[in-house]
N, C-alpha and C positions, 0 to 999 in steps of 0.2 A: 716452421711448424704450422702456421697459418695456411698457407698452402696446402700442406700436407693434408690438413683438416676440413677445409672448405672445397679444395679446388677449383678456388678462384685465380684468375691468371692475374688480376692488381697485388695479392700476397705476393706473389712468386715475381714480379715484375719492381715491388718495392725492395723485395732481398735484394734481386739483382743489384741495384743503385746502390744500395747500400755496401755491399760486397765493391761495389765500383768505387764509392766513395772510402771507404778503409784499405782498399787493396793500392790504391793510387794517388794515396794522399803525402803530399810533400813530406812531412816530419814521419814515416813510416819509418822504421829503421829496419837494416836489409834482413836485421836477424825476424822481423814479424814480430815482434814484442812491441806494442806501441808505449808511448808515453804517455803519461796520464791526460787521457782528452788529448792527445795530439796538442800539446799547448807546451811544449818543449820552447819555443819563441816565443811566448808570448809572456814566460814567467819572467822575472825580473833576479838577476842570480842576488842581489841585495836581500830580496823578498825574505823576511826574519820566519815564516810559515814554514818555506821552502828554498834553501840556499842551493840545491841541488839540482840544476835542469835537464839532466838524465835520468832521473827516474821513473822507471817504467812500469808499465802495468800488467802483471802476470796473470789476472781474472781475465783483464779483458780478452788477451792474447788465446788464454783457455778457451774463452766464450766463443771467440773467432775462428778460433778449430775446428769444434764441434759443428757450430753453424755453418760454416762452410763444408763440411762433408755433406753435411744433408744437401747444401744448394745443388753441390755435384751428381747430388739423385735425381735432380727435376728439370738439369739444364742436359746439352748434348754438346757432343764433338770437342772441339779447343776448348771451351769455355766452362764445363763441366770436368775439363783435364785440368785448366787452371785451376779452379776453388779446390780437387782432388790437391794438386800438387803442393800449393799452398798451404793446405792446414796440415798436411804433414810435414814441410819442413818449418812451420810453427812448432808441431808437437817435438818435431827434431830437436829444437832448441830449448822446450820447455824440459827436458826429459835430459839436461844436462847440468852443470855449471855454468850460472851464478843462480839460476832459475830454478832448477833441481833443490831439494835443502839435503844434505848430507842425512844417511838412517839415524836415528834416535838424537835430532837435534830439531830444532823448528816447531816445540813445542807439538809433536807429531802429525803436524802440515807435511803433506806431500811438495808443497810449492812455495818461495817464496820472492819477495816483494812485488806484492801486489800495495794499489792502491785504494781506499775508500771516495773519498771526497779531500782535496787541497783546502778548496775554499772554505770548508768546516772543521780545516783540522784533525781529520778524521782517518783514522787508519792508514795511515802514510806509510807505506814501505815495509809493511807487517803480511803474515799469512792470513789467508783469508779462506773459510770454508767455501764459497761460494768459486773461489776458482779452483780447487781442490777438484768440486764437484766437475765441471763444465771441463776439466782434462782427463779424469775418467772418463767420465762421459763420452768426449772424441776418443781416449784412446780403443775405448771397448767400441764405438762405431770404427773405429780404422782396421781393427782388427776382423772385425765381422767383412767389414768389404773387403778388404784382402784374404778374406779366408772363403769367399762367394757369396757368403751369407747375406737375407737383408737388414742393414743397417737398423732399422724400425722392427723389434718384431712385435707382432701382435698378442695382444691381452689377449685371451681367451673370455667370451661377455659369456 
């Protein structure tokens, strides 16, 4: 969004990295749902917080959708195919079983287990409005690019 806003190439050049460093980081799981903070090794399965070291983060993986469609606006050729292809077979997986929550359960969460914060104890493995948000969000930008449309449209000022 930075980019999009400034047109400055360091915006558009920190996404990149960043998309580099989430898209190809060891603990990524194939399905594109990361684990919280990628800290899947690092948690201690003892840990009384968290006895679980597979649970994953459905915000972040939202977040990662979205953002990644726009990057595929601003890059070109393979690499704007990648971040395309990628956050749709994120959204793939968000938009089914275990991630999906069943109609009229999940407290009316379209999404769940998402994480807060570990280290605070804090919304561990619950629905979260905020990834909710951020898979609408891509879905309606996925759908706009597949349908020609652009992605962003304009406020009328």
């Amino acid at each position: 969004m930075m980019y999009r806003e400034t047109k400055k190439k360091e915006f558009l050049k920190q996404a990149q990295q960043i998309a580099k460093y989430i898209l190809s980081n060891p603990n990524m799981p194939a399905d594109l749902v990361p684990y919280w903070d990628f800290d899947k090794d690092k948690i201690a399965q003892s840990d009384k917080m968290y006895p679980n070291k597979d649970l994953r983060d459905v915000s972040a993986a939202a977040l990662y959708a979205s953002a990644l469609l726009e990057l595929s606006q601003y890059t070109k050729g393979s690499e704007a195919v990648n971040y395309f292809n990628k956050a749709e077979i994120i959204l793939k997986n968000l938009s089914k079983a275990p991630y999906l929550a069943p109609y009229g359960q999940n407290g009316g969460y379209i999404l769940q287990h998402s994480v807060g914060a570990l280290p605070l104890n804090s919304e561990i493995d619950v629905p979260l409005t905020y990834a909710d948000y951020y898979y609408v969000e891509a879905l309606v930008r996925y759908q706009r690019l597949l349908s020609g449309e652009p992605m962003i449209k304009e406020i009328a000022k």
